[in-house]
C-alpha positions in Angstrom: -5.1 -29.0 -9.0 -5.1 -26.6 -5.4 -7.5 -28.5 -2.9 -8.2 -26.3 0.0 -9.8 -29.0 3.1 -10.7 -26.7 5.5 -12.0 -26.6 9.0 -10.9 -30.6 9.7 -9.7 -32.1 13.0 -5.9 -33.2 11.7 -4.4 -36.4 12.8 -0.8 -36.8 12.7 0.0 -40.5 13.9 4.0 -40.0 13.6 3.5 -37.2 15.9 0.9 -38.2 17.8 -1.1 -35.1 17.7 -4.6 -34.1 17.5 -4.8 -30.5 15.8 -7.8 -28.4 14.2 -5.8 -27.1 10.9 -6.5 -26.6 7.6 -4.7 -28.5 4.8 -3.4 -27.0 1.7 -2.4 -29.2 -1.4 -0.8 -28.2 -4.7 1.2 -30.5 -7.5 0.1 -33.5 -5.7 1.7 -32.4 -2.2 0.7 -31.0 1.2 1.6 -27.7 0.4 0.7 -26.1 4.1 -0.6 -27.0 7.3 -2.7 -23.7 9.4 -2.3 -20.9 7.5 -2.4 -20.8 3.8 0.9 -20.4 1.6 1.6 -17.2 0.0 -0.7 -16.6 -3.7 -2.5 -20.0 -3.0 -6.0 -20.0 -5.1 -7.9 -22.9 -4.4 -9.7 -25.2 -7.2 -11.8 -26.6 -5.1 -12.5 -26.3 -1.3 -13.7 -29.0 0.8 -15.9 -28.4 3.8 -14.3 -30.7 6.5 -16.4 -29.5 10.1 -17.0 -32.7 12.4 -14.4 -34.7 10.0 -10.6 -35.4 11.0 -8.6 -35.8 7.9 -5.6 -38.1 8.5 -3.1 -39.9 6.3 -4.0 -42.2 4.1 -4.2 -46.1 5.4 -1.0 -48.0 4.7 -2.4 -52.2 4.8 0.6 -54.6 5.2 -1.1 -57.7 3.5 -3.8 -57.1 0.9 -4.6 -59.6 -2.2 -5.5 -58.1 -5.4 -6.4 -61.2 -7.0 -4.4 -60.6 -10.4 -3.2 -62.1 -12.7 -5.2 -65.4 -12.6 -7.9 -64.9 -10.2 -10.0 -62.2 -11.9 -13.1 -64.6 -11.7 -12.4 -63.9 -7.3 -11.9 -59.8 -8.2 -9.8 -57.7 -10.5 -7.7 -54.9 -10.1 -10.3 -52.2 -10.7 -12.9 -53.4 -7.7 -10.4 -53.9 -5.8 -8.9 -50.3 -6.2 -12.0 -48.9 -5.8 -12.4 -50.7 -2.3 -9.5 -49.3 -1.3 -10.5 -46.2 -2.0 -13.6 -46.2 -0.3 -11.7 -47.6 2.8 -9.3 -44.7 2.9 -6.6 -46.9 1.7 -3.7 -45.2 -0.4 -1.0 -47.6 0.0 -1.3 -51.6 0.4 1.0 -54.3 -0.1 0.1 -57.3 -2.2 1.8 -61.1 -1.7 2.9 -62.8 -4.8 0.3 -65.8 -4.2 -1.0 -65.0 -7.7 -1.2 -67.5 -10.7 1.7 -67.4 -11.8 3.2 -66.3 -8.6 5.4 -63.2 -8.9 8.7 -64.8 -8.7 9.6 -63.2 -12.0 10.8 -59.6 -13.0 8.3 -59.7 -15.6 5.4 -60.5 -13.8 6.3 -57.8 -11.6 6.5 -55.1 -13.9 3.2 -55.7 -15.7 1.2 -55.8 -12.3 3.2 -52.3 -11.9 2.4 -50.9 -15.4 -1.8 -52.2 -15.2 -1.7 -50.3 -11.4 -0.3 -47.0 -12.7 -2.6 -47.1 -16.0 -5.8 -47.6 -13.1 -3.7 -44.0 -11.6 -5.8 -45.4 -7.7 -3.8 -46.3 -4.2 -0.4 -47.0 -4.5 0.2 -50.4 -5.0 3.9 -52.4 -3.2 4.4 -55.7 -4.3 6.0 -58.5 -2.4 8.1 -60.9 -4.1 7.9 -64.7 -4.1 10.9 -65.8 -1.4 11.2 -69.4 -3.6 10.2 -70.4 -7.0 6.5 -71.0 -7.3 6.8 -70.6 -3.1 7.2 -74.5 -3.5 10.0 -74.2 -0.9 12.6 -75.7 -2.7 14.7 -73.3 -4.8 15.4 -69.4 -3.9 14.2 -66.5 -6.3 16.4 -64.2 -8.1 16.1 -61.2 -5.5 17.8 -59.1 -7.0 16.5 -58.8 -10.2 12.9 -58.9 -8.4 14.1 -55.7 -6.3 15.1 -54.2 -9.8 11.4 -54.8 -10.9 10.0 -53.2 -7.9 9.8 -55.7 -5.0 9.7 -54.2 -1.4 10.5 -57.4 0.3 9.6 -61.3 0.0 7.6 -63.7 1.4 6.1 -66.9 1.1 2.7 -65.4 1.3 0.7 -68.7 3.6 3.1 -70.7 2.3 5.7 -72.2 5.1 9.1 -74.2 4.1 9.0 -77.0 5.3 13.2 -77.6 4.6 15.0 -75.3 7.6 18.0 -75.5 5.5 16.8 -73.2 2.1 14.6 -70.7 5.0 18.2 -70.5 6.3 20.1 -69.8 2.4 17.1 -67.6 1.7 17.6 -65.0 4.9 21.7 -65.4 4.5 21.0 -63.9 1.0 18.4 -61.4 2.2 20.7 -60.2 4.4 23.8 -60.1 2.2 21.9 -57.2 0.0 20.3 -55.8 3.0 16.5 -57.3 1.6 13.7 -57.9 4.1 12.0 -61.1 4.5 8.2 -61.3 5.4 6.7 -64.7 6.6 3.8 -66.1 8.6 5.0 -68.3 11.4 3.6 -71.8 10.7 4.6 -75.2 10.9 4.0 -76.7 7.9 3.8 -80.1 9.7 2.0 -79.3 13.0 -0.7 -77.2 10.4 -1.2 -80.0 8.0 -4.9 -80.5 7.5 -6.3 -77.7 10.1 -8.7 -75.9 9.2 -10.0 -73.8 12.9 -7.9 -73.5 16.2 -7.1 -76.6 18.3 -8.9 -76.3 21.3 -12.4 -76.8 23.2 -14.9 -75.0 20.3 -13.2 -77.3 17.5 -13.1 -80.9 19.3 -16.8 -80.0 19.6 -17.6 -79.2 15.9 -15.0 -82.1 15.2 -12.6 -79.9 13.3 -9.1 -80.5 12.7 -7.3 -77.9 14.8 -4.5 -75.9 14.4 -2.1 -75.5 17.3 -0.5 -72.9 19.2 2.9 -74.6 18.9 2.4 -74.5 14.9 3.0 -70.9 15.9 5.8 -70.8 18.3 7.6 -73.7 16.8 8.0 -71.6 13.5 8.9 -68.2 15.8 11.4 -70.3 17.4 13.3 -71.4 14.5 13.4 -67.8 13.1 14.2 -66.3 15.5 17.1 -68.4 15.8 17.9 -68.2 12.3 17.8 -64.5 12.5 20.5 -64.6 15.3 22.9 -66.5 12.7 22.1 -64.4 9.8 21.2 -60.6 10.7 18.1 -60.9 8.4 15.4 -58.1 8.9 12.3 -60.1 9.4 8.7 -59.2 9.8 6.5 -61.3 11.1 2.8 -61.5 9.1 -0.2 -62.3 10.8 0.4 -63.2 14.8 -2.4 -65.3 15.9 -1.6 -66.3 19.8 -0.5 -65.0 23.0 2.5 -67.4 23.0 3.4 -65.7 19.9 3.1 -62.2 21.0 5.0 -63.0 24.6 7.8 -64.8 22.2 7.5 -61.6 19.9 8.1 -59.1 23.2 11.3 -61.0 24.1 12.7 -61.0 20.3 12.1 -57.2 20.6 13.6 -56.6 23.8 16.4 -58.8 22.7 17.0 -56.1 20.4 16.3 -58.4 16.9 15.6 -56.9 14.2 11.8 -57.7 13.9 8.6 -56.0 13.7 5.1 -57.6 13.0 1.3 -57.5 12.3 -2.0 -59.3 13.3 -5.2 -59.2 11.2 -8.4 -56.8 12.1 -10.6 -59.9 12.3 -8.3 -61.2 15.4 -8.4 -57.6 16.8 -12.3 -58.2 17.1 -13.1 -62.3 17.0 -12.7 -65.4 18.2 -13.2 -69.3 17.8 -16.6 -69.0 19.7 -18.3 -66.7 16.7 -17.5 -69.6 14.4 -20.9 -70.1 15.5 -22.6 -73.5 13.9 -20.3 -73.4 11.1 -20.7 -70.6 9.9 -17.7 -70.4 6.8 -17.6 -66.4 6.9 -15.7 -67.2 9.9 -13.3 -69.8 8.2 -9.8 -67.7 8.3 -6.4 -68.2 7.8 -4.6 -68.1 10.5 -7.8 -69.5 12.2 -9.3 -67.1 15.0 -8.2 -68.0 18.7 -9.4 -68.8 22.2 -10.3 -65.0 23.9 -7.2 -65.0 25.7 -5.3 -64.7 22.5 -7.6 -61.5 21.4 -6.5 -60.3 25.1 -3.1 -60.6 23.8 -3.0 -59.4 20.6 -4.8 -56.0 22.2 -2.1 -55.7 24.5 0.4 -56.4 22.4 -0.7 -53.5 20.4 -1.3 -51.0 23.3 2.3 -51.8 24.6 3.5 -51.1 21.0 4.6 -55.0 21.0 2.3 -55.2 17.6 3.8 -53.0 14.9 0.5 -52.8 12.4 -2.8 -54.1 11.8 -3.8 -54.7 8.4 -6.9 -56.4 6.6 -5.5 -59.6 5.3 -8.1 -58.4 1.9 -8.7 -61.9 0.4 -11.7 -61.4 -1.5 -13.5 -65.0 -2.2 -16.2 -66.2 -4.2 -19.7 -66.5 -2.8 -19.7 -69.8 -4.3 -16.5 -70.8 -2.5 -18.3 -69.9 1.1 -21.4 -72.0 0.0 -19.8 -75.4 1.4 -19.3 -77.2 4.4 -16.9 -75.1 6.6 -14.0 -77.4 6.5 -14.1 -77.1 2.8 -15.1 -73.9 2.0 -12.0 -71.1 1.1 -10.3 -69.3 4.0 -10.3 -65.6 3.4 -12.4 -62.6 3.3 -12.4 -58.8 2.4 -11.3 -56.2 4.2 -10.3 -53.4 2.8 -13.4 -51.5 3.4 -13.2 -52.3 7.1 -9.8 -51.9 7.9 -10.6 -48.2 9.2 -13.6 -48.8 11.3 -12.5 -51.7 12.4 -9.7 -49.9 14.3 -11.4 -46.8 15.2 -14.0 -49.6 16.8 -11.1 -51.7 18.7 -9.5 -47.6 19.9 -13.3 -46.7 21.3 -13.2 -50.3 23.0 -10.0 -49.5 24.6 -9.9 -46.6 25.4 -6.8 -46.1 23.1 -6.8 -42.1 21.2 -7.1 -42.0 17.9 -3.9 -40.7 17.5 -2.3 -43.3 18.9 -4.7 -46.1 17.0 -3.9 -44.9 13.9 -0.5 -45.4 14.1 -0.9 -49.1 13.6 -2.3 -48.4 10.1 -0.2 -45.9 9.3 3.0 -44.1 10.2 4.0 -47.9 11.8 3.1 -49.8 8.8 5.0 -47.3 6.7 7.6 -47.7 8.8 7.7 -51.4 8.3 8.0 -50.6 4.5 11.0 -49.1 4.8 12.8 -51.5 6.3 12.8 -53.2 2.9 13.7 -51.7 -0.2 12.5 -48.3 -0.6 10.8 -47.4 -3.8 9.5 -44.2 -4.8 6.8 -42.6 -2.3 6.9 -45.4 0.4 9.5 -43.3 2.2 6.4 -40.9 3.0 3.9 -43.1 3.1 1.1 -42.6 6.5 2.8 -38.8 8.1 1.4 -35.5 7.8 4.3 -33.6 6.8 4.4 -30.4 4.2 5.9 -31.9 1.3 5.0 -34.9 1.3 2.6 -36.5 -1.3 -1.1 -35.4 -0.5 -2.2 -39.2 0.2 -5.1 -38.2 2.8 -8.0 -39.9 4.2 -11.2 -37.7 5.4 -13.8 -39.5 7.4 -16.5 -38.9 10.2 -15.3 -40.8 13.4 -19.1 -39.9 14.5 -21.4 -42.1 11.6 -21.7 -45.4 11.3 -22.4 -47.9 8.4 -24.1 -51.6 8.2 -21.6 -53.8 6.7 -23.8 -55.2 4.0 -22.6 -56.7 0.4 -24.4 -54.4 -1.4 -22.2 -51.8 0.6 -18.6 -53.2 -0.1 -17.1 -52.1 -3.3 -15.2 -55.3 -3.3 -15.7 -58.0 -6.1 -15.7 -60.5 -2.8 -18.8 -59.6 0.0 -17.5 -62.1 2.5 -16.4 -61.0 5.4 -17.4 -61.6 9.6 -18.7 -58.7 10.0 -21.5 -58.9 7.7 -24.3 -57.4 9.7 -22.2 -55.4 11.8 -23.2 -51.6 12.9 -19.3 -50.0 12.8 -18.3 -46.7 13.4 -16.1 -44.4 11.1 -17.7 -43.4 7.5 -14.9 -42.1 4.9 -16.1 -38.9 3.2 -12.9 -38.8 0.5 -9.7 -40.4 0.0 -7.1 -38.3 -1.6 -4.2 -40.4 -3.6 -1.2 -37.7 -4.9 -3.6 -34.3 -4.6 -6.1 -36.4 -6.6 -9.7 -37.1 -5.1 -10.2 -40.5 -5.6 -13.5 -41.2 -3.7 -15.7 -39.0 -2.2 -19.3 -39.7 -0.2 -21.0 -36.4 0.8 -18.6 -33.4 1.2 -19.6 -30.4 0.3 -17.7 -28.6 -2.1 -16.9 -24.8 -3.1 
């Protein structure tokens, strides 16, 4: 199908450019930018005044909940919430059930994604066996089966010695390894962030050092072994001043922090409320200051929405025992755009932290098919668009959220930036009010 989006306000992150251009798509590709190529007929033409059509979200770290947690969300919903979010390409950890530390497993999450024919979907594989920490996967048959990388999803090793085997393998056939700094000791049994806000609601913190400890020894590991690492999920301003030195040190490390601790804080834990109850656990306001100018310095690589879509049931009790995690697919865009109108920071330039950089963080990896084009702008590249209205806003309600979970922080929440349609491969995949021809 020929999809002729016309009159739009084009952002191209890679570029960092802001452009009023038409966009052209045939075979499933940006056929032209401006003018229109030579004999092109459209199918369809979408009316795009007022909206800014920009590459298609790329989230570092979201959880599809299959196989074995269908009762928590299923493939389909959580498709479809991409979708409506402008998402075209996510990554999903292997903290499944069975965890994907098989080929097999790998393969039929791959086959049920392309039957669904929605976002493009990047596994991560398990870094150990059952990410129990003991014994090292076979990477490269995982690779074969479509891995991008591995990780141990929120699951540290505890044992320095097989963290050390598994990046000297990772590095032997050039693999990347993706892991949340934590402590597995200093974290035992925390449930918010040590400080002021939990001694009050006598919590059982989690401390900085759990952070910083754990950067520490990788980084140190990386020095032995020449691993590619990236770094998941940054919750501190320790960790982001340790991450700026690693990065001028010239390692090779990028890394990503979570929307929710773009925006929140221990204080809206509230009287405890469990929407709030995350993984890593929000931080004092000095580590929001942090993380914000970690990303306006270009310290912080991506921000993705750490989707972990949870059962309402499983938010319903006391907060140290109610299930960290909530969904954020749909909110990964406004989210941003919100945190960019806060700071002052153009959109061009936001956008990059969901897009071209995230891609970009792909690739360091193992390269499969399309990731290599993932979040740019570029004629000949695979039409995976997103089309939205920067002007609207939206009430983050459940009945709102496409998502199978409707737990999320923000519930309530007036924020700005309304997708219109998401386009996956030249294929609309979502659409909310454009006018068509």
């Amino acid at each position: 199908m020929k999809i002729h989006i016309q009159g739009s306000t084009l952002i191209d992150p890679a570029s960092a450019t802001e452009t009023q251009q038409d966009v052209y798509i045939a075979d499933g590709k940006i056929a032209a930018l401006g003018a229109a190529p030579a004999g092109f007929q459209a199918d369809r033409t979408l009316d795009a005044n007022g909206l800014i059509v920009a590459p298609g979200l790329v989230d570092l770290s979201a959880r599809l909940r299959e196989p074995g947690y269908e009762h928590k969300a299923t493939l389909d919903s959580e498709m479809n919430a991409a979708l409506a979010g402008g998402v075209t390409s996510l990554v999903c950890p292997p903290d499944t059930d069975p965890v994907l530390d098989e080929a097999g497993l790998i393969e039929m999450l791959k086959y049920r994604v392309s039957k669904l024919e929605r976002a493009h979907v990047y596994p991560l594989g398990a870094l150990t066996v059952g990410l129990k920490g003991d014994v090292i996967t076979e990477m490269v048959s995982l690779t074969e089966a479509g891995c991008i990388a591995f990780t141990q999803a929120d699951k540290p090793i505890a044992d320095t010695q097989v963290l050390l085997r598994a990046l000297q393998y990772a590095s032997t056939y050039g693999y990347a390894v993706w892991l949340r700094p934590l402590d597995a000791y200093l974290a035992k049994g925390g449930v918010a962030a040590s400080g002021a806000l939990a001694s009050r609601l006598g919590l059982s913190g989690v401390p900085v050092s759990a952070e910083t400890i754990a950067l520490h020894t990788l980084f140190e590991l990386m020095r032995v072994t020449g691993a590619r690492v990236h770094v998941q999920h940054l919750s501190s301003a320790a960790g982001v001043a340790l991450m700026r030195a690693a990065k001028a040190e010239g390692l090779p490390v990028t890394c990503d922090v979570t929307a929710n601790h773009v925006h929140l804080i221990d204080m809206d834990i509230g009287y405890f409320d469990a929407q709030f109850r995350l993984d890593p656990p929000l931080r004092q306001q000095r580590d929001r200051e942090a993380i914000r100018a970690g990303l306006a310095d270009g310290t912080i690589d991506a921000i993705c929405s750490q989707h972990t879509p949870v059962d309402d049931d499983e938010k319903l009790l006391p907060f140290a025992e109610a299930t960290p995690g909530a969904s954020g697919l749909e909110l990964l865009l406004s989210l941003t755009v919100k945190w960019a109108q806060e700071a002052g920071v153009p959109l061009a330039k936001a956008f990059a932290h969901i897009t071209s950089a995230p891609a970009a963080v792909m690739q360091r990896g193992v390269v499969h098919e399309g990731a290599h084009k993932a979040g740019r702008l570029d004629v000949g590249a695979p039409a995976d668009l997103c089309v939205f209205d920067a002007n609207a806003h939206w009430r983050v309600e459940p009945r709102a959220l496409k998502s199978q979970g409707h737990n999320t922080p923000f519930l309530g929440y007036e924020l700005p930036a309304v997708v219109r349609a998401t386009l996956v491969a030249g294929r609309i995949g979502f659409e909310r009010d454009v006018e068509r021809h």
